[in-house]
C-alpha positions as CSV (number, residue, x, y, z in Angstrom):
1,X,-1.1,16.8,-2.2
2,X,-1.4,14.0,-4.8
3,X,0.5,14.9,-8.0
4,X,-0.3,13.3,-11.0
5,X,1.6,13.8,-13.7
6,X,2.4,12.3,-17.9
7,X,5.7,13.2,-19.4
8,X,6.3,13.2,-22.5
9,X,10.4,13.3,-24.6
10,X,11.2,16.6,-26.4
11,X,13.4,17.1,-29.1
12,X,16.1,19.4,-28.8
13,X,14.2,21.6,-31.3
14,X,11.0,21.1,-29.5
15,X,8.8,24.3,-28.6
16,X,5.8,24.5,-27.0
17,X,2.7,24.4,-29.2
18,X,-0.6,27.4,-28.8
19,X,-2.7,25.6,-26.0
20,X,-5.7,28.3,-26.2
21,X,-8.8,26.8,-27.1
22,X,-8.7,23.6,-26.0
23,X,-12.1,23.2,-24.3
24,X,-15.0,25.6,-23.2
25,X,-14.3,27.9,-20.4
26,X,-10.5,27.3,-20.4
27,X,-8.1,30.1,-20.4
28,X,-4.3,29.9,-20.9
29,X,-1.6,32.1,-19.5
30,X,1.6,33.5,-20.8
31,X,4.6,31.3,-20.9
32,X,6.5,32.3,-17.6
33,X,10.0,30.6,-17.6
34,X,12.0,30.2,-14.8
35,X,15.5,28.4,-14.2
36,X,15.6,25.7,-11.4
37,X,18.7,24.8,-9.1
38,X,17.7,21.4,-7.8
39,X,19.4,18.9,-5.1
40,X,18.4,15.8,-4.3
41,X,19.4,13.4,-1.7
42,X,19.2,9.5,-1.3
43,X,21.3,6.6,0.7
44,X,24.4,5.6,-1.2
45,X,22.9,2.4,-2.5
46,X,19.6,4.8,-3.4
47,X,17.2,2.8,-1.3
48,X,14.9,5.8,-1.9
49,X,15.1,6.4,-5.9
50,X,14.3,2.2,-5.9
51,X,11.3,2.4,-4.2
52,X,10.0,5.4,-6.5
53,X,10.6,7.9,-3.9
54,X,12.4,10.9,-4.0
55,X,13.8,13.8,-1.4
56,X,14.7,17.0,-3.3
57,X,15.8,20.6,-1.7
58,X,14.9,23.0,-4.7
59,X,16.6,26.7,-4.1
60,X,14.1,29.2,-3.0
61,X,11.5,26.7,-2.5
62,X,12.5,24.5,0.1
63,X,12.6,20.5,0.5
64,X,9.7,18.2,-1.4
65,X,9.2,14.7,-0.6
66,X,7.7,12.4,-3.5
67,X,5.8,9.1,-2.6
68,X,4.6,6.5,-5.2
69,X,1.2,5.9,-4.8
70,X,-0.9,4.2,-7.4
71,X,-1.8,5.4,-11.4
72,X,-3.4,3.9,-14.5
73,X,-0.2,3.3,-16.2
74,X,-0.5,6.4,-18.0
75,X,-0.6,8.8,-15.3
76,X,2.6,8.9,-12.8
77,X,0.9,9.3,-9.2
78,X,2.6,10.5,-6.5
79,X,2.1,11.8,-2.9
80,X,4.1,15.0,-2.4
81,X,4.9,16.8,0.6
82,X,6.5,20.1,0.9
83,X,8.7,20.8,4.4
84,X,10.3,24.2,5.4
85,X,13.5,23.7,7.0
86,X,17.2,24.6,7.3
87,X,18.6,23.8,4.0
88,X,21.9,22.5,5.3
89,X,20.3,18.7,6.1
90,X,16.8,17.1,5.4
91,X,14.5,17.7,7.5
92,X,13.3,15.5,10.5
93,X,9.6,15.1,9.5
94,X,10.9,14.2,5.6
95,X,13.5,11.2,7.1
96,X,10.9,10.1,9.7
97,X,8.1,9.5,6.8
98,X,11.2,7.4,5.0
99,X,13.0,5.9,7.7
100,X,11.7,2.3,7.0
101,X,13.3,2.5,3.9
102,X,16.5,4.3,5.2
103,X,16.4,2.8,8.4
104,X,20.0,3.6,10.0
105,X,21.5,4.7,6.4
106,X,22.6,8.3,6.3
107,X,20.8,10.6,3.4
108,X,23.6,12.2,1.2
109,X,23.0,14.6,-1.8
110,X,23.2,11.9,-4.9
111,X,22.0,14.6,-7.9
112,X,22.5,18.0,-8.9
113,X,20.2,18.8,-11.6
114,X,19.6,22.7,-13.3
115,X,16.5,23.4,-15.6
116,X,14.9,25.4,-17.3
117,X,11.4,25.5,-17.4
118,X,9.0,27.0,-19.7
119,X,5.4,26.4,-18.3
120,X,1.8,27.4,-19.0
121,X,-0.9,27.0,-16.9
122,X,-4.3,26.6,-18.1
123,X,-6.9,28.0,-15.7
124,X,-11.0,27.8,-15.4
125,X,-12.5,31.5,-15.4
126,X,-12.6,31.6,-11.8
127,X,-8.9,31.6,-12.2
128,X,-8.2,28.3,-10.4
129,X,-5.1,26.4,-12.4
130,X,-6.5,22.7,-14.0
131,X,-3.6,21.9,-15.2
132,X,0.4,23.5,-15.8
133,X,2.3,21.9,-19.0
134,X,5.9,22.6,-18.2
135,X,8.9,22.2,-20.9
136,X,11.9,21.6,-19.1
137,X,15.4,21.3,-20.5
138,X,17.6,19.5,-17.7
139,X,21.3,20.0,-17.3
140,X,22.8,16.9,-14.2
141,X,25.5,18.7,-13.0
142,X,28.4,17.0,-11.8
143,X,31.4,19.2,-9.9
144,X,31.3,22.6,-11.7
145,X,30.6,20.6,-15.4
146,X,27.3,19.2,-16.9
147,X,27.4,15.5,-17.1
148,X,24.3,14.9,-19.2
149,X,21.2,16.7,-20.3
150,X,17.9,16.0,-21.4
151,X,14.6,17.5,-22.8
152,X,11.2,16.6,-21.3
153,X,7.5,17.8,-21.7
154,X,5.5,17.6,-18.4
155,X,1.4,18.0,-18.0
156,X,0.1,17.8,-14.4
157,X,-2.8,17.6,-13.9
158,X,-4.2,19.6,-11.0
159,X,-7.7,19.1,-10.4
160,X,-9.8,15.8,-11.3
161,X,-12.4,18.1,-13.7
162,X,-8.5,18.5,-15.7
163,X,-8.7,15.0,-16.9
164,X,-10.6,16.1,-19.7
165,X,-8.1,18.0,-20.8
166,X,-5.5,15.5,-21.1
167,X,-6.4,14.2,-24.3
168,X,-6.1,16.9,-26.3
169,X,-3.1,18.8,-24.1
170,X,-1.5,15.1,-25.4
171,X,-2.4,15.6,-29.1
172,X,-1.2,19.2,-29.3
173,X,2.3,18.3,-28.1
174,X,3.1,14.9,-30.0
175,X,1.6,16.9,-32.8
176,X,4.6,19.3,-32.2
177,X,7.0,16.7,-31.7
178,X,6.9,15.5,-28.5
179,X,6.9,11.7,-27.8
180,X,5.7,9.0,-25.7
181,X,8.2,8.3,-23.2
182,X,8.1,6.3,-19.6
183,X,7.1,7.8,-16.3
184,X,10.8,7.8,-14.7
185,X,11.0,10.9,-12.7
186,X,13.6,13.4,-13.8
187,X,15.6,11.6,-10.9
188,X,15.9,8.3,-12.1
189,X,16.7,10.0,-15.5
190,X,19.8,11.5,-14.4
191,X,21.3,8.6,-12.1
192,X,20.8,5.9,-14.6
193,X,20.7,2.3,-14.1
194,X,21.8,2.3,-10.6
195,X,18.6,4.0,-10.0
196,X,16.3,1.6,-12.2
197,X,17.6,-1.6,-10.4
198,X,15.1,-3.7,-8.2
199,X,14.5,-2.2,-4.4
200,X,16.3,-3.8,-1.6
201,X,13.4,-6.6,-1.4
202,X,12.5,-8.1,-4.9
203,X,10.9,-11.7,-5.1
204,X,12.5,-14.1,-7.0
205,X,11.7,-15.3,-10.2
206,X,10.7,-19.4,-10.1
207,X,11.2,-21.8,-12.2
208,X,9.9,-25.3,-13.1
209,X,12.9,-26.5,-10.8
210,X,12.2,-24.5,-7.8
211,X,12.5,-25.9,-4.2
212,X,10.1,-25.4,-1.4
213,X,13.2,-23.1,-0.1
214,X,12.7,-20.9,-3.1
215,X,8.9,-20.7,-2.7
216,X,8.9,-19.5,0.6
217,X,11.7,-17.1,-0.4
218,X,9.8,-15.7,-3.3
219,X,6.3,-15.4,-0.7
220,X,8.3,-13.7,2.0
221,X,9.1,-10.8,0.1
222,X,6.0,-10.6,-1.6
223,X,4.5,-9.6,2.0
224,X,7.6,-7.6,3.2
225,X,7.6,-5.4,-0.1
226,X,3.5,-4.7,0.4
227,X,4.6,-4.0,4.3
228,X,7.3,-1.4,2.7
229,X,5.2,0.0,0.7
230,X,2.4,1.0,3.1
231,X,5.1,2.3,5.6
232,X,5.0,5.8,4.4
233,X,1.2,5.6,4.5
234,X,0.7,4.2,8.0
235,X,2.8,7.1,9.1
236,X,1.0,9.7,7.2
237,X,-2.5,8.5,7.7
238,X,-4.1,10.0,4.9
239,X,-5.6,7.0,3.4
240,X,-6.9,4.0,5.8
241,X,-6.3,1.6,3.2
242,X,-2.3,1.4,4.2
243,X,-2.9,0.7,7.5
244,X,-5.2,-2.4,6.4
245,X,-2.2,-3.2,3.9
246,X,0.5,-3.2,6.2
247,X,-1.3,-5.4,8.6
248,X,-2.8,-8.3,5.8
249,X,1.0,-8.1,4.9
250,X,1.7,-8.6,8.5
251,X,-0.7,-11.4,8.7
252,X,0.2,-13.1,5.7
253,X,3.8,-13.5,6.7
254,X,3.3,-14.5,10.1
255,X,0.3,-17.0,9.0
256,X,3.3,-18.2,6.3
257,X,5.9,-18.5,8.5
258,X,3.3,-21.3,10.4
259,X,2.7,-23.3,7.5
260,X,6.4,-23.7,6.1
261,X,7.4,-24.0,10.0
262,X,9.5,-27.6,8.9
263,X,11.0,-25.9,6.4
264,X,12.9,-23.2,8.8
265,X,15.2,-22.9,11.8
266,X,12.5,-22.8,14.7
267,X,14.5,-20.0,17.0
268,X,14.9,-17.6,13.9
269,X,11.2,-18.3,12.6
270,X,9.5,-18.0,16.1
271,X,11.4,-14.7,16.8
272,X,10.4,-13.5,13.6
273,X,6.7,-14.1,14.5
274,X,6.8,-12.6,17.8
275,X,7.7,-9.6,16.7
276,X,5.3,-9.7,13.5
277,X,2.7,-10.3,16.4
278,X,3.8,-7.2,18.3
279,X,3.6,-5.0,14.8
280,X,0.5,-6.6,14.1
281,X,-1.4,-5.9,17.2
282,X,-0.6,-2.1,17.2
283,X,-1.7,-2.6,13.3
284,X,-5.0,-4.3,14.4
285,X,-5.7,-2.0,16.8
286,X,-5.5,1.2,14.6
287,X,-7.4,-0.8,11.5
288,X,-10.2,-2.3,14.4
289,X,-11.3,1.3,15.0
290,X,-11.1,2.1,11.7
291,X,-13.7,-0.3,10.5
292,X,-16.0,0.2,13.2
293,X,-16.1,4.0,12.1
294,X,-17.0,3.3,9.0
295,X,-19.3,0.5,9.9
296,X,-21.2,3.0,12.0
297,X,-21.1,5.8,9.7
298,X,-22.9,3.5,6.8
299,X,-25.8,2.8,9.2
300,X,-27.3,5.6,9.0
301,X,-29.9,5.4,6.4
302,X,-30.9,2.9,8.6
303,X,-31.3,5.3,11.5
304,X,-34.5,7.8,12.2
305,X,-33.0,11.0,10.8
306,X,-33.4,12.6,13.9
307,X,-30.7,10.0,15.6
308,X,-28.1,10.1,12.2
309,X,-26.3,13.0,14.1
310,X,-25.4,10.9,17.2
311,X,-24.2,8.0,15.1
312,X,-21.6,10.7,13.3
313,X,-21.0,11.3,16.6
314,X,-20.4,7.7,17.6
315,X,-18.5,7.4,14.4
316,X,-16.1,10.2,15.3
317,X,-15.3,9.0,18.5
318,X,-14.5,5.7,16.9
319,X,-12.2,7.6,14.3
320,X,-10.7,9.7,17.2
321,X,-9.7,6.4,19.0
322,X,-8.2,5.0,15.9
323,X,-5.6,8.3,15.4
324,X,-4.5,8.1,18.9
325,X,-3.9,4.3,18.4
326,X,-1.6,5.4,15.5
327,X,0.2,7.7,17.5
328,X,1.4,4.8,19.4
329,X,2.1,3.1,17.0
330,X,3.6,5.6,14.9
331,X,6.0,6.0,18.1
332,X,6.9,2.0,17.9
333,X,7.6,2.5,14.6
334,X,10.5,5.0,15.1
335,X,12.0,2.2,17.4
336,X,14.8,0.5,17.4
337,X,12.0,-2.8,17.7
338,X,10.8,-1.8,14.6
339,X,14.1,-0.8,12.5
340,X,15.2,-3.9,13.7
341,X,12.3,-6.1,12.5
342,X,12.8,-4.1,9.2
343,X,16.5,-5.3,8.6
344,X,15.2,-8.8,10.2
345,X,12.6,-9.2,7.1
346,X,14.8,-7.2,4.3
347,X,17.6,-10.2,5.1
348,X,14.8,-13.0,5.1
349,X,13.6,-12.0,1.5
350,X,17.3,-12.6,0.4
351,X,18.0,-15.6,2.7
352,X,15.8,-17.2,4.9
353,X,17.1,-19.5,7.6
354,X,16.0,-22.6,5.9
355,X,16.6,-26.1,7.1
356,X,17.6,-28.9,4.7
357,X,13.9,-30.3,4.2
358,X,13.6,-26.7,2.2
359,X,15.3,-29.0,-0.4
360,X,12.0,-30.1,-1.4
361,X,10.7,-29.8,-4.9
362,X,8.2,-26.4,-4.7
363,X,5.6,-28.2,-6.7
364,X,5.0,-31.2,-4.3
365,X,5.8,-29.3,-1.2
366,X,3.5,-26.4,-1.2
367,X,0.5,-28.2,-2.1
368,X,1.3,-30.7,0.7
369,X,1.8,-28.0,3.7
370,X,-1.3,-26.1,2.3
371,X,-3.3,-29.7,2.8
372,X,-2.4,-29.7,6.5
373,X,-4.0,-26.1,6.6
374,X,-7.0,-27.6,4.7
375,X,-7.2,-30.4,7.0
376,X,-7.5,-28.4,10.1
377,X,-9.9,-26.0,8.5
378,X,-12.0,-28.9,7.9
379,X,-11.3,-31.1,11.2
380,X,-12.5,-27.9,13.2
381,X,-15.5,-26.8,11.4
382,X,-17.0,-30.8,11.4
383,X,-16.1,-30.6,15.3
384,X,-18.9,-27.2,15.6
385,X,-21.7,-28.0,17.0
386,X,-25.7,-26.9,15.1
387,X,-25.0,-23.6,17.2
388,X,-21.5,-22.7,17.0
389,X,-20.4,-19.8,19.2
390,X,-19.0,-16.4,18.6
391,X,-15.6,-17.5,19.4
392,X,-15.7,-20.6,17.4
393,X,-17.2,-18.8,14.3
394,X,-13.9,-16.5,14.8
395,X,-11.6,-19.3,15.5
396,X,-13.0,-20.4,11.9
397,X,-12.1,-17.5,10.2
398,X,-8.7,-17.2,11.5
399,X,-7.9,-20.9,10.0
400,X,-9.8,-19.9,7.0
401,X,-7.5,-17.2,6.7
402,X,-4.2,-19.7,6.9
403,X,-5.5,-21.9,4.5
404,X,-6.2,-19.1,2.0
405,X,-2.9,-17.8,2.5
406,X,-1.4,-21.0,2.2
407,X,-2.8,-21.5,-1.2
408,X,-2.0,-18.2,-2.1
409,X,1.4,-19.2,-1.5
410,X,1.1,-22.5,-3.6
411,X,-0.1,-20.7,-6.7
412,X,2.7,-19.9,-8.3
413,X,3.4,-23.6,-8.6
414,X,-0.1,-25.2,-8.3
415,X,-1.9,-22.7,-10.6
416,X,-5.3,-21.5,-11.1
417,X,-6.8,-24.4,-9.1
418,X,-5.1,-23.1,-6.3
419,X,-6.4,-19.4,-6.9
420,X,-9.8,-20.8,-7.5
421,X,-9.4,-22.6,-3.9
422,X,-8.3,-19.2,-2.2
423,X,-10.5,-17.4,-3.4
424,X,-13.1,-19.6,-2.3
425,X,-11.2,-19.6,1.1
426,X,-11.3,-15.7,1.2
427,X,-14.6,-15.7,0.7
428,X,-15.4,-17.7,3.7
429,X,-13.2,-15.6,5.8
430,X,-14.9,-12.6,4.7
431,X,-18.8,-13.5,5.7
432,X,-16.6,-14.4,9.1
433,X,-14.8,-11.4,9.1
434,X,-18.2,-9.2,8.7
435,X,-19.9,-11.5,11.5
436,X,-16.7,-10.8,13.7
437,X,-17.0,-6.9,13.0
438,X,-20.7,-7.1,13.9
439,X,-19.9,-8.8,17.3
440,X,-16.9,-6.4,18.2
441,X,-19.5,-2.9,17.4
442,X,-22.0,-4.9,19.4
443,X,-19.4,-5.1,22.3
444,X,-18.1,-1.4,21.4
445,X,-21.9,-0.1,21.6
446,X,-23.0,-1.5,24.7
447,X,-20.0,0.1,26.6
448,X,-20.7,3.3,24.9
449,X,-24.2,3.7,25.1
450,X,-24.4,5.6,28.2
451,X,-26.9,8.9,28.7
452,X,-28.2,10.3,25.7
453,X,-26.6,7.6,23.5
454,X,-28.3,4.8,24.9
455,X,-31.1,4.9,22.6
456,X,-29.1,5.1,18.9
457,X,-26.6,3.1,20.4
458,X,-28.9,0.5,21.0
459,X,-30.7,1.0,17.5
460,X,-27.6,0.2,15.6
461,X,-26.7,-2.7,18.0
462,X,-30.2,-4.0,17.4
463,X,-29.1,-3.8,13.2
464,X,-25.3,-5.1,14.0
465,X,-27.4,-8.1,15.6
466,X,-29.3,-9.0,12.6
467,X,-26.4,-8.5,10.6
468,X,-24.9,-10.9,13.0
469,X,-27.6,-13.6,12.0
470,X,-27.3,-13.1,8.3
471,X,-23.8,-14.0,8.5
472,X,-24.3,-17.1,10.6
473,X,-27.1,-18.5,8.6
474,X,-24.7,-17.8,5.3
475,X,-21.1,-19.1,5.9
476,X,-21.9,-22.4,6.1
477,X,-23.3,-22.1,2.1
478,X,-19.9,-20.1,1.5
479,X,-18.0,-23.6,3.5
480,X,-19.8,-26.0,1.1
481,X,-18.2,-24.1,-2.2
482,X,-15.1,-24.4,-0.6
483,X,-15.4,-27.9,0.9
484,X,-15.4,-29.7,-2.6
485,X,-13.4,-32.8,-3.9
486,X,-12.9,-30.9,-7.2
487,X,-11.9,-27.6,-6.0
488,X,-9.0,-29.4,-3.3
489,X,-7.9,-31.9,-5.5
490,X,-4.8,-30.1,-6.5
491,X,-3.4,-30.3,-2.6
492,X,-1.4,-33.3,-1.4
C-alpha cells in the first residue's frame, strides 16, 4: 500500500471543523475516536528513523513497516506494509526488507507513543473511503510518565480521485486553526534531533578549497546513498525502477572508482569493484529481463492483432525470467557478501582509502581524469571502421558511459559546462543503449521462437532489426554534438 499523507499542527484548543459538503457525491461519517498504544523500534544510533523509515508494533493491530518513497513536497509518500507476527520481536519479513540499513545492528524499541485519535472518513456513495482526516493528540511516554506531547491534524489521502479533495479538506482545517507544519512522521517528532540528523551516508559539502580526495568522497556517497535507497525496493519488487536504480548506482561507482584509480590504494579499490561487479551482474540480469518485457510488450501495435496475444505471452515469459532472477539475487542479498559490501561502501563515503596524490586541488583534478575518459571515448570511436560491429557499437556505449559519469563527477567543481558535456555524453549512450537492447531481444527471440512462436517472434525480430538500423545510422549525429571543441573545453 502507498500512503500518502499532509499533516498539519493543531492547537491545543483545536477541534475538528464540519467536513460535509465538500464536493459532489461525497459523504462524511461520524467522528469515531479511538486511543492508540504504539511501539516503535529502531537501531540504537536510529539508522532506520534517518533514512525516513519506520517499524512500529501498534496494540491490536500488529507490526507496520513505513518506506520513503517519493512526493511533491506537499504530500508525505510512503510505502507501508502491514506483517502479522508474535508481538514479542519484529518480524523476519519486516528486518529482511531493512536489513541493508540494519545490517548486523539489533532492532530495539526506541519510542513509546499513546494517542488519541479523532478521525472522519469521507466516503464516495458506493461507500469506498477517499480520504480519513485524523486529529490526533500524542502523549511519548517514557517509563510510566509522559515526556512530551503534541497535537497534529492528519489527511490521507486514499484513492488518487481524493486529490481533489485536498484543497478544500486543507482550507477547512487552517480555517479552524490548524497550521502548516513539515512532514516529520509522528516518529521523528517524538525522538527529536537524534532522529533529524543526516543517515549514516551523507555527501559532503565542497568548498572552493576542496581536494580531488574530497571530490571523490562527496561522489561516492552520492551513489552508495541512491544504492541504499533502492535496497528496500529491489527486495520488494513492486516498482522496476529500483532495480534500474540500484544498478546505475552500481555502475556509477564502479565506472568512478576507474577514473580516480591514482587517487586510491589499488588492493582496497580493486576489491571494492569486484564485488560492485558481482552485485552488479545479479542487478543486470534482473533489469535485462525487465526491459526486454517491456520492449516486447510496446510492440504490439506494431503486431497483426491476431499475433498481440503471443507477444503478451512472450512478454510474460520475459517478466517471469526477471522475478526468478531476483530471487537469486534477493538470496545474495541476505549474504554475508552483500552485508559486507554494505559496511565496505558505508566506511568509503566517510573515508576512502586515498593515496597522497588525492591531495590535488578538486578543480584541476577532476576535469583532468574526466579528459582521459574523453580521450579514450574519442581514440576508440576514430579507430571504427564505416561499418562498426555490434560489439564495437557496445564497447562505445560502455566508454560513453565512463565519460558521462566522469563529468558527472566533475560538476560540482567544473559547472554547467560539464553538465552540458554529460548530458551530451548520456545521450550518446542512450541511442547505444536502445541499439544494444534491440540486439539482445533479437538474440532473446531467435532462441525463443520455437513452434507456434516462430512466426510473431520473427515479426518483432524483423522490427527490433530496423530499430537496430535507426540507431546505427543516428549515433554518429548524437557523437558529433558531443565531439565539439566548445562543449570539452572545460576538461584538462
Amino acid at each position: 500500500m502507498l500512503e500518502r499523507e499532509v499533516k498539519l499542527a493543531a492547537p491545543p484548543a483545536f477541534t475538528l471543523p464540519d467536513l460535509d459538503d465538500l464536493a459532489a457525491a461525497v459523504e462524511t461519517a461520524p467522528v469515531d475516536e479511538q486511543r492508540l498504544e504504539t511501539v516503535y523500534y529502531d537501531t540504537p544510533d536510529l539508522r532506520l528513523a534517518r533514512w525516513g523509515c519506520n517499524l512500529r508494533l501498534r496494540h491490536g493491530e500488529g507490526w507496520t513497516l513505513k518506506l520513503p518513497t517519493s512526493g511533491d513536497g506537499r504530500v508525505l509518500a510512503r510505502r507501508e506494509l502491514e506483517f502479522s507476527a508474535d508481538a514479542s520481536r519484529p518480524p523476519d519479513a519486516a528486518v529482511a526488507l531493512v536489513i541493508g540499513y540494519t545490517r548486523r545492528s539489533a532492532l530495539v524499541p526506541v519510542a513509546t507513543l499513546s494517542t488519541l485519535r479523532r478521525r472522519v472518513q469521507l466516503k464516495n456513495r458506493d461507500g469506498a473511503v477517499l480520504a480519513e482526516v485524523a486529529d490526533d493528540d500524542v502523549s511519548v511516554i517514557q517509563g510510566l510518565r509522559v515526556q512530551s506531547r503534541f497535537r497534529e491534524v492528519e489527511v490521507e489521502l486514499r484513492e488518487p480521485s481524493a486529490d481533489r479533495l485536498l484543497a478544500p479538506i486543507l482550507a477547512r482545517l487552517r480555517g479552524a486553526g490548524a497550521a502548516d507544519e513539515d512532514q516529520s512522521s509522528k516518529l521523528i517528532r517524538a525522538l527529536g534531533p537524534r532522529a533529524t540528523s543526516a543517515p549514516e551516508v551523507d555527501p559532503i559539502l565542497l568548498t572552493s578549497s576542496a581536494t580531488a580526495g574530497n571530490l571523490l568522497q562527496h561522489v561516492i556517497a552520492l551513489s552508495v546513498a541512491s544504492l541504499m535507497r533502492h535496497d528496500p525496493g529491489v527486495r520488494l519488487g513492486d516498482d522496476p525502477e529500483d532495480v534500474h536504480r540500484a544498478r546505475v548506482a552500481t555502475r556509477r561507482l564502479r565506472s568512478q572508482l576507474r577514473t580516480f584509480q591514482r587517487m586510491l590504494d589499488p588492493a582496497w579499490a580493486n576489491s571494492l569493484r569486484e564485488d560492485l561487479r558481482w552485485l552488479g551482474t545479479g542487478l543486470g540480469s534482473v533489469r535485462d529481463k525487465q526491459v526486454m518485457s517491456e520492449r516486447l510488450r510496446g510492440r504490439t501495435p506494431a503486431i497483426a492483432a491476431e499475433d498481440a496475444p503471443m507477444v503478451a505471452e512472450l512478454s510474460d515469459e520475459l517478466q517471469a525470467e526477471s522475478e526468478e532472477a531476483r530471487a537469486r539475487l534477493v538470496l545474495d542479498m541476505r549474504a554475508d557478501r552483500y552485508i559486507d559490501l554494505i559496511e565496505r561502501l558505508v566506511e568509503a563515503s566517510r573515508a576512502p582509502a586515498l593515496t597522497g596524490e588525492a591531495q590535488q586541488p578538486a578543480a584541476t583534478a577532476g576535469p583532468t581524469l574526466a579528459a582521459a575518459d574523453w580521450k579514450r571515448l574519442r581514440r576508440t570511436v576514430r579507430r571504427l571502421s564505416d561499418h562498426p560491429t555490434d560489439q564495437e557499437l557496445h564497447r562505445i556505449r560502455i566508454l560513453s558511459k565512463r565519460t558521462r559519469y566522469a563529468a558527472e563527477a566533475s560538476q560540482p567543481v567544473a559547472g554547467k559546462v560539464a553538465s552540458r558535456f554529460a548530458e551530451r555524453a548520456a545521450a550518446l549512450q542512450d541511442v547505444l543503449g536502445d541499439h544494444q537492447d534491440s540486439v539482445t531481444a533479437q538474440r532473446w527471440l531467435r532462441e525463443a521462437s520455437l513452434g507456434e512462436r516462430a512466426f510473431t517472434a520473427g515479426e518483432l525480430c524483423g522490427i527490433e532489426r530496423d530499430a537496430a538500423a535507426t540507431d546505427r545510422a543516428e549515433w554518429p549525429r548524437v557523437w558529433k554534438k558531443l565531439d565539439r571543441k566548445r562543449l570539452r573545453r572545460w576538461m584538462i
